[in-house]
Residue, then its C-alpha position, 0 to 999 in steps of 0.5 A: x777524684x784526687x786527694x792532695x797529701x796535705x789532706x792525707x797527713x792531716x787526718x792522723x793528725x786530728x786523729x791523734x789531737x783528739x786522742x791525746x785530749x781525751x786522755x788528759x781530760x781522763x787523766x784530770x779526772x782520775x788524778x782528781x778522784x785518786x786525790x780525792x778518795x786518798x784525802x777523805x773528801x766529799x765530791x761535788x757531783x754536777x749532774x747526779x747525785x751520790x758520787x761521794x757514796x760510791x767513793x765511800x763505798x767498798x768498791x772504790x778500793x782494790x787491795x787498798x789501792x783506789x780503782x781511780x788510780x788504775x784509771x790514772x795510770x790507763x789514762x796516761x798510758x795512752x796518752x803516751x802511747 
């Protein structure tokens, strides 16, 4: 059983696309709400109820730095990586 080296290298490829994808899906995410959070909107929640109570909650915010900004910044640190 012989596996052909175009085969070998593609796998870290596909590997790495799915990575960096799912990074700047969270990284959209994240920007969005840290915009959000800072402007005092309301968010449009699709497929449950109450997540503009959770941004308006005392939780959203660490030392007056919202918690979707640590997220932004997780997000985009393994984007890069």
């Amino acid at each position: 059983m012989t596996t052909s080296k175009s085969a070998i290298y593609r796998q870290p490829v596909i590997l790495y696309g799915l990575a960096t994808f799912v990074s700047l899906i969270g990284l959209g995410d994240s920007i969005y709400l840290t915009v959000q959070h800072l402007s005092g909107r309301s968010v449009r929640c699709t497929v449950t109820n109450g997540c503009s109570q959770v941004l308006s909650s005392s939780y959203a915010s660490v030392v007056g730095i919202p918690t979707a900004s640590f997220g932004m910044l997780a997000y985009f640190l393994a984007f890069s990586l």
